[in-house]
KOLTI-862409 format. One record per residue (C-alpha): x, y, z. Coordinates in pm, 1 decimal, always signed. Layout:
east, north, up
X, Y, Z
...
END
This chain:
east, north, up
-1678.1, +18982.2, -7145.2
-1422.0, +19205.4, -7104.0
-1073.2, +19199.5, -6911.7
-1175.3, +19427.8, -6637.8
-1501.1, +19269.1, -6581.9
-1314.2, +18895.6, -6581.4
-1055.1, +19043.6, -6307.8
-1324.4, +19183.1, -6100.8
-1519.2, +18820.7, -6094.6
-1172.2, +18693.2, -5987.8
-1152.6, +18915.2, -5669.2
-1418.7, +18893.9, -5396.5
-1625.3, +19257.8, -5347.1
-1477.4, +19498.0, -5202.2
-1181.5, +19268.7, -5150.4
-833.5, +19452.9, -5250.4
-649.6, +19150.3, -5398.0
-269.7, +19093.6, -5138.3
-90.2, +18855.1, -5009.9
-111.8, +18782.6, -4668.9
+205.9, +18538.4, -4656.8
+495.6, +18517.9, -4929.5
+754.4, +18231.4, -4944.3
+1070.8, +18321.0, -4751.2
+1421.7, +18193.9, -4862.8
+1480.5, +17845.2, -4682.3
+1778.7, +17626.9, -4645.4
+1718.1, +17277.6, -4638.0
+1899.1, +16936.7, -4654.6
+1868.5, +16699.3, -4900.3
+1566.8, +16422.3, -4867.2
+1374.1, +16657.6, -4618.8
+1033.3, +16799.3, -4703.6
+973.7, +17196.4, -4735.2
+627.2, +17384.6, -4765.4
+649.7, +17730.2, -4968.6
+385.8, +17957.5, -4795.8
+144.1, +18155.9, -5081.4
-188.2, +18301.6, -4903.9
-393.5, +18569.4, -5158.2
-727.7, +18645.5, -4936.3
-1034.6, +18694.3, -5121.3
-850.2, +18613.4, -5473.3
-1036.8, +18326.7, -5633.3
-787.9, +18299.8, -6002.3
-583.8, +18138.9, -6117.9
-246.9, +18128.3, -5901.0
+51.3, +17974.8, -6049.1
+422.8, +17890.3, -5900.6
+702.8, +17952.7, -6084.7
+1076.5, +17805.6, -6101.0
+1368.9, +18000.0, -6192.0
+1121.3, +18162.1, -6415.2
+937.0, +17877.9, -6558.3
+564.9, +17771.4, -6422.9
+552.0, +17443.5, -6255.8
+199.7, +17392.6, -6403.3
-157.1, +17598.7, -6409.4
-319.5, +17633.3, -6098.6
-308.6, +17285.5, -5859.1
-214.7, +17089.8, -6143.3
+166.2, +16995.7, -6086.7
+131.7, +16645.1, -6249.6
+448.6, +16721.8, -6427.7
+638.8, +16758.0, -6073.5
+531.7, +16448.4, -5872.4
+685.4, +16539.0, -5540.0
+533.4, +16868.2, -5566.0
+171.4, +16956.5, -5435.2
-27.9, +17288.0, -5382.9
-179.6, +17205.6, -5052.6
-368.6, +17442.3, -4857.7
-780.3, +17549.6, -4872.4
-835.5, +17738.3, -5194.1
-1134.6, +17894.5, -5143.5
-976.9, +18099.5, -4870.7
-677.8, +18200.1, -5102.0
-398.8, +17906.1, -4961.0
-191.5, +17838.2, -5212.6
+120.3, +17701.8, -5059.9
+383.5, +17476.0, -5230.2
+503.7, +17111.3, -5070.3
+807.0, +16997.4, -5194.7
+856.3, +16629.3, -5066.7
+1221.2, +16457.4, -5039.8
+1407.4, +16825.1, -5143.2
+1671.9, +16704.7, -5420.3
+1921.7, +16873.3, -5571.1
+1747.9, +16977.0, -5895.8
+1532.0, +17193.6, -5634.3
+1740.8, +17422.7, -5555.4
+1630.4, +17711.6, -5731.7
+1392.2, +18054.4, -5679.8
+1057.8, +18060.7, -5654.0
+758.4, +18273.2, -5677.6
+382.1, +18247.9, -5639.4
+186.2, +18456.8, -5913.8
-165.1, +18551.5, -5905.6
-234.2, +18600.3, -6273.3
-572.0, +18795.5, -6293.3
-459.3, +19000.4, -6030.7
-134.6, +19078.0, -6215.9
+67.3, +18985.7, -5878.1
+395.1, +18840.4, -5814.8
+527.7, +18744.1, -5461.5
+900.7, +18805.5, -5353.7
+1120.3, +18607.2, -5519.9
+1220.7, +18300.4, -5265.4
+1581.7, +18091.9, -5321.4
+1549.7, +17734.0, -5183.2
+1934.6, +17647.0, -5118.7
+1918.7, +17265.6, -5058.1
+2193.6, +17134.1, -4875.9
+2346.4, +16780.6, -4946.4
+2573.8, +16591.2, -4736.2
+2918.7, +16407.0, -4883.9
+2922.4, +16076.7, -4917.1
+3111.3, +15832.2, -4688.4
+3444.3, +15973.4, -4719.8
+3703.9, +15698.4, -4849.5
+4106.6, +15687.0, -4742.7
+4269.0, +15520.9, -5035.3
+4445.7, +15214.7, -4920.8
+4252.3, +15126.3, -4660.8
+4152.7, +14990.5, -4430.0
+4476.6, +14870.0, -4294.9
+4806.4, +15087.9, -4425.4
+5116.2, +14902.5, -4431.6
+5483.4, +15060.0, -4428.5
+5853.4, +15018.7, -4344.1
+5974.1, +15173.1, -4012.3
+6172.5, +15544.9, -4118.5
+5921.3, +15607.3, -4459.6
+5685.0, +15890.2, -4424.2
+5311.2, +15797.1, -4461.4
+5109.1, +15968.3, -4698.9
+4716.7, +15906.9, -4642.6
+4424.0, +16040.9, -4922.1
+4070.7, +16108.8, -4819.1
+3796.6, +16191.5, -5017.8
+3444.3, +16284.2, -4968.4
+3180.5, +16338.9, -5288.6
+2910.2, +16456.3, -5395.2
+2867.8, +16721.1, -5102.0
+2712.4, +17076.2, -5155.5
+2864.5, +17279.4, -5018.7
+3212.4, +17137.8, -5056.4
+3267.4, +16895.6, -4737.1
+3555.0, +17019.1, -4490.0
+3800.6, +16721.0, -4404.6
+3984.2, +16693.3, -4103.9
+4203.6, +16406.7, -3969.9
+4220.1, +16280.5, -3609.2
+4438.7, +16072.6, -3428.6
+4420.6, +15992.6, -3063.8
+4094.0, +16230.8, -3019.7
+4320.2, +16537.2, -3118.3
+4316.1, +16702.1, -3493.6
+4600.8, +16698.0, -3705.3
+4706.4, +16973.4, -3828.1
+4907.0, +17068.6, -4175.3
+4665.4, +16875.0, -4456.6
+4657.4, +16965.1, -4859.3
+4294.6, +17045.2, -4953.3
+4132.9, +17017.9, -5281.2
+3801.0, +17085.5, -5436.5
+3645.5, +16990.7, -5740.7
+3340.8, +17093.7, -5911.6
+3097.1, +16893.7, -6081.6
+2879.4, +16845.2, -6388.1
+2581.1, +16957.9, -6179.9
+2720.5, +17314.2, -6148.4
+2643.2, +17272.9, -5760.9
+2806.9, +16954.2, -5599.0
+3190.2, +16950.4, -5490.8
+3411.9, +16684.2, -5467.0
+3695.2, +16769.7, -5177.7
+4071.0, +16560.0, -5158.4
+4244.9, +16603.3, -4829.3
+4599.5, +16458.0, -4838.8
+4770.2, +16416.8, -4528.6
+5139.7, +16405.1, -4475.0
+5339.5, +16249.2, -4157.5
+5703.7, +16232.4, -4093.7
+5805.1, +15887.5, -3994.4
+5929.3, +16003.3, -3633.8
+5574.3, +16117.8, -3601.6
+5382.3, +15798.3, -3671.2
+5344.4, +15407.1, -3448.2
+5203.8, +15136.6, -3559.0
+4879.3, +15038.3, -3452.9
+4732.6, +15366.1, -3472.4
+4417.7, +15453.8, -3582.6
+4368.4, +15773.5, -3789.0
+4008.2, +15901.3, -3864.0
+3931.4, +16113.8, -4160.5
+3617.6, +16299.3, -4087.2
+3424.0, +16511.1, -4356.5
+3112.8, +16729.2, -4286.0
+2951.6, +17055.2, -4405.1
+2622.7, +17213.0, -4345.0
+2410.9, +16959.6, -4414.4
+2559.0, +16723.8, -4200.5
+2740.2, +16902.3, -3915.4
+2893.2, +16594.6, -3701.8
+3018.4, +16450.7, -4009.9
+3081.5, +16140.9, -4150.4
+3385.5, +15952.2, -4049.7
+3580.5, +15660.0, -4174.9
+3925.1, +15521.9, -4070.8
+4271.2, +15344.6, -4103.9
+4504.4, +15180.1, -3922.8
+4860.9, +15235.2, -3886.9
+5108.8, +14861.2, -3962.4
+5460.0, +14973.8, -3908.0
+5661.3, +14679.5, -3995.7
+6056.5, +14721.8, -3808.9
+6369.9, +14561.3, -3720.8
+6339.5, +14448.2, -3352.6
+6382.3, +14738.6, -3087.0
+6607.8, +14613.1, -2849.3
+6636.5, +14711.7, -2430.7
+6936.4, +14544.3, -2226.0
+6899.1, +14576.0, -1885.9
+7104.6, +14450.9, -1593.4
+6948.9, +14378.9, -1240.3
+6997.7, +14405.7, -932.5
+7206.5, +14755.3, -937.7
+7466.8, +14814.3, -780.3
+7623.5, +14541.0, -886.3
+7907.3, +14356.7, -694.5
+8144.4, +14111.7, -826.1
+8099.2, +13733.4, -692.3
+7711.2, +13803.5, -716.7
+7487.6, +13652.1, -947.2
+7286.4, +13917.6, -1215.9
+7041.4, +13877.3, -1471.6
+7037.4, +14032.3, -1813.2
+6704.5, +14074.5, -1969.6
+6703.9, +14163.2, -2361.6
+6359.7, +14290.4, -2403.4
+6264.1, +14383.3, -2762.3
+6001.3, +14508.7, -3007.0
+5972.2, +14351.4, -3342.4
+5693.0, +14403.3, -3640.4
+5683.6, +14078.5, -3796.0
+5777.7, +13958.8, -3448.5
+6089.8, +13794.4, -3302.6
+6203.9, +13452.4, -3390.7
+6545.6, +13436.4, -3230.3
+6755.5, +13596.9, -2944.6
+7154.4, +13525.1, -2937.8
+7375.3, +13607.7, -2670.8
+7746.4, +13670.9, -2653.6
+8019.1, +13785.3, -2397.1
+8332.3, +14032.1, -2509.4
+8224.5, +13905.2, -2855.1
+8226.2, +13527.1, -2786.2
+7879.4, +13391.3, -2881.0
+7716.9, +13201.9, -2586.4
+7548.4, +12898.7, -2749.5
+7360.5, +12756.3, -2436.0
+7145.5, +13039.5, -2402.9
+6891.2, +13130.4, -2640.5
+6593.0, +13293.8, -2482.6
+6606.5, +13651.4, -2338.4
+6741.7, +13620.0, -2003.5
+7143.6, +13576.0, -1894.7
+7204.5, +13496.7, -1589.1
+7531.6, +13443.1, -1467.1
+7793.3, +13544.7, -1149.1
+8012.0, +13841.9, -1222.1
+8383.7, +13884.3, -1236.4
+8618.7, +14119.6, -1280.7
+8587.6, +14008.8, -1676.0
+8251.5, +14209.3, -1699.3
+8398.0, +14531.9, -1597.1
+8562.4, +14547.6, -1983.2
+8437.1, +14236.1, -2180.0
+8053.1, +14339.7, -2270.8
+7767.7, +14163.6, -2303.0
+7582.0, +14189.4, -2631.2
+7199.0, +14079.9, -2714.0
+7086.4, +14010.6, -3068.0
+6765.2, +13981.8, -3150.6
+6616.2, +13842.7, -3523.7
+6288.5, +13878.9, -3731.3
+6201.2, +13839.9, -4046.5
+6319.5, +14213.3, -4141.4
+6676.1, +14152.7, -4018.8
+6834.7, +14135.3, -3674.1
+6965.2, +14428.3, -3433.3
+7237.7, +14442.6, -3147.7
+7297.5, +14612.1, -2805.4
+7569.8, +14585.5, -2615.6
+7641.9, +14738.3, -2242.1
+7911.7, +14676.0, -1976.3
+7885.8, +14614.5, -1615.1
+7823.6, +14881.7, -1375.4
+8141.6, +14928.9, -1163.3
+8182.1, +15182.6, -846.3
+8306.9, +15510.9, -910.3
+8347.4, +15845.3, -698.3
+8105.1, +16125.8, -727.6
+8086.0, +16256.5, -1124.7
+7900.3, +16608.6, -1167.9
+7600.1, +16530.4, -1362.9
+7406.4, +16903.3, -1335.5
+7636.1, +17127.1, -1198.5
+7455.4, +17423.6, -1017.8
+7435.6, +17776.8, -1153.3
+7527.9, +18083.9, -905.7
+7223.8, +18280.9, -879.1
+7145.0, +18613.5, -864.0
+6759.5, +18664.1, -716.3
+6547.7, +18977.8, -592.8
+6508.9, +19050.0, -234.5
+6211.5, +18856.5, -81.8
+6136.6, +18589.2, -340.9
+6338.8, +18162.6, -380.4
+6665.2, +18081.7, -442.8
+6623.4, +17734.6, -586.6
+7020.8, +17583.1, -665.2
+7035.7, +17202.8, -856.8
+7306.3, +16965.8, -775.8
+7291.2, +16675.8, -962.7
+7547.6, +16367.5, -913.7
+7651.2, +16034.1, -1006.3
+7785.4, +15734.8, -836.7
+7853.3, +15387.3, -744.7
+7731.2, +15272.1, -494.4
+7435.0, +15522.4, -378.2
+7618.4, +15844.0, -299.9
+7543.5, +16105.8, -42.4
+7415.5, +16489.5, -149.2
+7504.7, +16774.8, +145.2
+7424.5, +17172.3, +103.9
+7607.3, +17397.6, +320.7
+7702.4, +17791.3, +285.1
+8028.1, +17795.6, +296.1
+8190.9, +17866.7, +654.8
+7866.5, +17766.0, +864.4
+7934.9, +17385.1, +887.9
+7531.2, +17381.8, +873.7
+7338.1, +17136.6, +652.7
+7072.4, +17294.6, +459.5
+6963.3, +17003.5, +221.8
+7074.2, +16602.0, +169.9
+6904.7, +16644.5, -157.7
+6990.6, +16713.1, -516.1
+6783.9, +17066.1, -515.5
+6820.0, +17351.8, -255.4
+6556.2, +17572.8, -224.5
+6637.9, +17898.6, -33.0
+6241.8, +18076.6, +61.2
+6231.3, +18443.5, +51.2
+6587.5, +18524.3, +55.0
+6700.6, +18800.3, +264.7
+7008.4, +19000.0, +211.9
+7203.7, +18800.7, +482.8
+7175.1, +18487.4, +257.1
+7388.4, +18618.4, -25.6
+7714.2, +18449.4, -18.2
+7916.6, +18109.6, -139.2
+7698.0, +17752.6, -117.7
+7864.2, +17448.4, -160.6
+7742.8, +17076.4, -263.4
+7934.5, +16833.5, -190.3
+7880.5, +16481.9, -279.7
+8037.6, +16134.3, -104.0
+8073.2, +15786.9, -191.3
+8142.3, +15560.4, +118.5
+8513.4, +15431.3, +108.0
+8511.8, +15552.0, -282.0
+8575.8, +15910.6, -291.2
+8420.2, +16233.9, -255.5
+8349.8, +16556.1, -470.7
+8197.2, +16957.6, -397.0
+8118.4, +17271.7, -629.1
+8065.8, +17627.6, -476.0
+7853.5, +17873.2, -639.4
+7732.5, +18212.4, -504.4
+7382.6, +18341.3, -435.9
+7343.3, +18696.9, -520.1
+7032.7, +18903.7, -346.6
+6916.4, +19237.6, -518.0
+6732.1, +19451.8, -282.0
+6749.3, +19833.9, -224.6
+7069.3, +19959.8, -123.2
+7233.7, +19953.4, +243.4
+7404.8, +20265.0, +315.8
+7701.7, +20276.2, +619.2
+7918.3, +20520.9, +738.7
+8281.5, +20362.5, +764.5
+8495.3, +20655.7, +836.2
+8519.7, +20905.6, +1102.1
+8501.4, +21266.5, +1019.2
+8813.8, +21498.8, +1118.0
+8716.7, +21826.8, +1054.7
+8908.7, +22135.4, +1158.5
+8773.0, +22475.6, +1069.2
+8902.0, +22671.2, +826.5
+9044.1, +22324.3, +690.0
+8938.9, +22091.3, +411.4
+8652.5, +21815.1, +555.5
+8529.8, +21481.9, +444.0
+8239.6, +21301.1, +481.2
+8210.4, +20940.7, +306.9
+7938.9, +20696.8, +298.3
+7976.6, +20286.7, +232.4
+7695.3, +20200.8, +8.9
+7660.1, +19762.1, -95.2
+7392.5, +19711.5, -320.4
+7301.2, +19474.9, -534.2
+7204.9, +19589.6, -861.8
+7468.8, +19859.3, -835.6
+7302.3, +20166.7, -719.3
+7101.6, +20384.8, -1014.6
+7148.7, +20724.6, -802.1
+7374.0, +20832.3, -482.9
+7304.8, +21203.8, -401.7
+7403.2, +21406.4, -136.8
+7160.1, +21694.9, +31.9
+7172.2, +21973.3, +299.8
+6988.5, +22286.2, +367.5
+6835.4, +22356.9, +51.3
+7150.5, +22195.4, -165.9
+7167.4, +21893.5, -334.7
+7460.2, +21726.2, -546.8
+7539.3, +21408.2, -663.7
+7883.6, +21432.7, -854.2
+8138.6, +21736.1, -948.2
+8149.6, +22053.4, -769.4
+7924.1, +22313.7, -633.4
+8084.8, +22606.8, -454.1
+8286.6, +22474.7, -142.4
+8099.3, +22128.1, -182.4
+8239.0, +21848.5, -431.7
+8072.8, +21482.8, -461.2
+8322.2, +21202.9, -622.6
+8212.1, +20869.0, -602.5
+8474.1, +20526.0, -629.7
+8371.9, +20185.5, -680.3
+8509.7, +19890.9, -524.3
+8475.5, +19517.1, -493.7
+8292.7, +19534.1, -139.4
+8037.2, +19851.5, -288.9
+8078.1, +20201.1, -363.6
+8209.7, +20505.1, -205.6
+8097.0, +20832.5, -208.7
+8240.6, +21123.3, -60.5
+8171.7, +21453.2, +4.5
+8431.6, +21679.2, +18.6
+8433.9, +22054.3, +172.8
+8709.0, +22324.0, +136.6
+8763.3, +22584.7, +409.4
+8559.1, +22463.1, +671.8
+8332.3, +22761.4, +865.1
+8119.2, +22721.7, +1144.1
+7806.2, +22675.3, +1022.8
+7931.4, +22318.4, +842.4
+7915.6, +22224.4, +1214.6
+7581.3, +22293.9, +1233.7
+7446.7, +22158.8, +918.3
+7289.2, +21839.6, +841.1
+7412.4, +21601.7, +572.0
+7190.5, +21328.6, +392.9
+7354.9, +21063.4, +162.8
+7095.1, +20900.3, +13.4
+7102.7, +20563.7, -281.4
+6865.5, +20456.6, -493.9
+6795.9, +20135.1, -694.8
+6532.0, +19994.1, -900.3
+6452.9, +19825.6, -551.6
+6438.8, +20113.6, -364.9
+6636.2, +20349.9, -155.7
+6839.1, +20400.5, +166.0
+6984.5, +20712.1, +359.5
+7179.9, +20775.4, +598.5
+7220.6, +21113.5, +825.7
+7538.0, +21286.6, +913.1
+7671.3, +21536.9, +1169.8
+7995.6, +21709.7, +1156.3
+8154.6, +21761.7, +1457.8
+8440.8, +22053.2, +1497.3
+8766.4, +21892.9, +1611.1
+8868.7, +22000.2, +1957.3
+9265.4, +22137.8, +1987.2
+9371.3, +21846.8, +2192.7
+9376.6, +21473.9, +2166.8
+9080.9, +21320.9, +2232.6
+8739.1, +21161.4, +2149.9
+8479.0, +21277.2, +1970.0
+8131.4, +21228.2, +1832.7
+7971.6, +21141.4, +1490.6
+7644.8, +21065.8, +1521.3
+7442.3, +20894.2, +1255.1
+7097.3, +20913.0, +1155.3
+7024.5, +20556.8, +996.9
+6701.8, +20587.4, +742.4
+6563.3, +20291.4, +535.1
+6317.2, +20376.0, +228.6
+6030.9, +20464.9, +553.5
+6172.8, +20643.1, +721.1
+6438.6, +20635.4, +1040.7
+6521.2, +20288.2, +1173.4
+6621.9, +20378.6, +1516.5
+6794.5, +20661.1, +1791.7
+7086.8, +20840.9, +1654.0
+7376.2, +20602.7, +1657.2
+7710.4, +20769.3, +1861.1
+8070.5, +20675.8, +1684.0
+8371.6, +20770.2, +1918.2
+8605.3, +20920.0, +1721.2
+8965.0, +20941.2, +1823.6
+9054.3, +21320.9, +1687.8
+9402.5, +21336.1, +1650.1
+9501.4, +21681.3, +1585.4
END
């Protein structure tokens, strides 16, 4: 018989031999089964599946593969592969062939996934060390494809700053990974519990194992005093609390150096003298490590003592001024705020908080402080308010015509102003000299100064309407000015003043009387 007549008895009539489902690439984890689709409708040959280009066996016969098995009804063309309990050694690419038909599926790579071991800390489970040595902790996790990710945990949060290392093995595809984890000796307690936790895709919660933390220490010693203040004739207690890895086994008291054999457990109690105020009292406290001792003196009364000295402030317009005052003294002292000249108390507390400052509050603040029948102590600072400038005029204008004339406006403002321009008709100058018309400006400790000056005064300068106008980063201010011809004679005259904040005019023209002196 010949080839073409043996293919076409392989291949139903009128039947065009094709796959109707190919295996697909898969991932899967270790020990899980997987089923490698093959369907040829109407082909009836001999189909075989190959592995990284060897065949698995001849048709349905995979005896040599136990865990595999063609599954599937033949006689409608299933062919599909079931791998049971996916190992390593399966990870690999596949194809189904349908030899008389001279067909090959896609090629299909089964990645199998396997999950590290139980990761081990070396040294574990309990890790012992002196109090001020660094600990240095090893984790490992095996046999993991791909390489397992360690992180540590302490206290629910991750530590960060590890060493990482991975190691490949015989197989070609497993990974061995060493995290080493390094902390400083301030940054560790005994008792603590640190997790090393290693996971990749195969198992994505991880695996998790753990140590815990034995700091071994000389005692750590408190020596309080109670009750505060403390007078003399009274009776106090001393309590010498302490924290010891191995723990304590002996307490020892002593007064300006003097042991006190009577009393050997943590508590002193005893009437003070005058011998307290410079003899102190020491505590020392013994384990098996060694023995540590603290020492304090007797509180005493004493005026007020600046502890947090407030800070003058300088704040924007509209927003807190918050000052902090803190003192000490003995017995219980008394706090007061005031601004300085008001004889009004603002606060009895440590902080004074000043809401939405306007420009009236800028000025000095003082805290004083009192100790009944002890002594008493204050500090002054200044507030500082920025805000858009305040323009004023402070001087009267004496103007004669044909004469030299000034005009000057006060300006306070807090930053210092970025702008000060003068305008009228169509002019407008802020500094040096245009024509009759020359702007200086002076500053000065109260604000700044700026004057207008004009030579040969005519007629018309009588008419004319002046604007000196500030800016700031805050905004802006302007004020309005007339010039008024002065009369031949003694007398009062007028200088009226348009006030204008950033919006616009404020009010009705205010009148100065001006006492022209000719």
């Amino acid at each position: 018989m010949s080839t073409n007549v043996y293919i076409s008895m392989c291949v139903s009539p009128g039947v065009q031999a094709m796959f109707s489902q190919q295996p697909q690439d898969l991932v899967v984890v270790a020990g899980q089964p997987v089923t490698l689709p093959c369907s040829i409708p109407g082909y009836h040959g001999v189909v075989l599946w190959i592995k990284d280009g060897l065949a698995l066996g001849v048709g349905r016969d995979l005896s040599g593969y136990p865990r595999y098995t063609v599954i599937g009804d033949q006689s409608t063309g299933e062919h599909h592969l079931r791998i049971q309990h996916v190992e390593i050694m399966d990870d690999a690419v596949f194809e189904c062939q349908a030899i008389q038909a001279a067909m090959r599926s896609r090629p299909a790579r089964l990645t199998v996934l396997v999950p590290p071991e139980d990761p081990v800390i070396s040294g574990g489970p309990m890790v012992s060390l002196r109090a001020g040595d660094p600990l240095n902790l090893t984790c490992h996790a095996d046999n993991a494809k791909p390489a397992a990710s360690i992180i540590w945990i302490r206290n629910g949060e991750v530590l960060n700053g590890a060493m990482y290392s991975k190691t490949l093995l015989r197989d070609g595809m497993r990974e061995r990974t060493v995290s080493t984890l390094y902390l400083s000796a301030s940054n560790i307690e005994t008792g603590q519990q640190i997790i090393c936790r290693a996971s990749n895709k195969a198992v994505p919660n991880g695996k998790e194992t753990s140590v815990i933390i034995d700091i071994q220490h000389l005692p750590l010693v408190n020596l309080s005093v109670e009750p505060q203040p403390i007078l003399e004739g009274n009776m106090i207690q001393f309590h010498c609390s302490a924290k010891a890895n191995p723990p304590v086994t002996m307490y020892r008291w002593a007064k300006g150096g003097n042991v006190i054999k009577e009393i050997s457990g943590n508590t002193y109690e005893v009437m003070v003298d005058h011998s307290f105020f410079t003899e102190p009292v020491s505590c020392e406290v013994t384990n098996p490590l060694g023995n540590t001792n603290i020492s304090r003196n007797v509180d005493v009364y004493f005026g007020p003592r600046m502890a947090a000295e407030p800070q003058s402030l300088q704040v924007d317009l509209g927003t807190d001024a918050v000052f902090n005052c803190g003192w000490t003294g003995n017995p219980s002292l008394t706090i007061v705020w005031m601004k300085k000249g008001s004889g009004v108390v603002l606060s009895n507390k440590n902080i004074l908080t000043l809401k939405a400052v306007r420009q009236e509050d800028a000025g000095k603040y003082v805290c004083r402080a009192v100790v009944p029948k002890v002594g008493a102590g204050e500090k002054e600072v200044s507030l500082t308010v920025n805000g858009p400038p305040t323009i004023s005029s402070t001087q009267t204008q004496q103007a004669l015509h044909g004469e030299k004339g000034q005009i000057k406006c006060f300006i306070q403002s807090t930053p210092p102003p970025d702008r000060i321009a003068w305008s009228w008709k169509e002019t407008v100058l802020e500094s040096g000299t245009s024509g009759r018309y020359t702007v200086e400006t002076v500053s000065t400790e109260e604000g700044v100064i700026s004057t207008l000056t004009m030579s040969n005064i005519v007629p018309a300068d009588f008419q004319t309407i002046y604007n000196c106008t500030a800016w700031n980063s805050f905004g802006s201010d302007t004020e309005i000015i007339r010039l008024k011809e002065q009369g031949g004679s003694n007398g009062l005259r007028l200088l009226t003043c348009h006030l204008h904040s950033p919006k616009g005019l404020l009010g009705t023209p205010v009148q100065f009387l001006i006492n022209a002196i000719i």
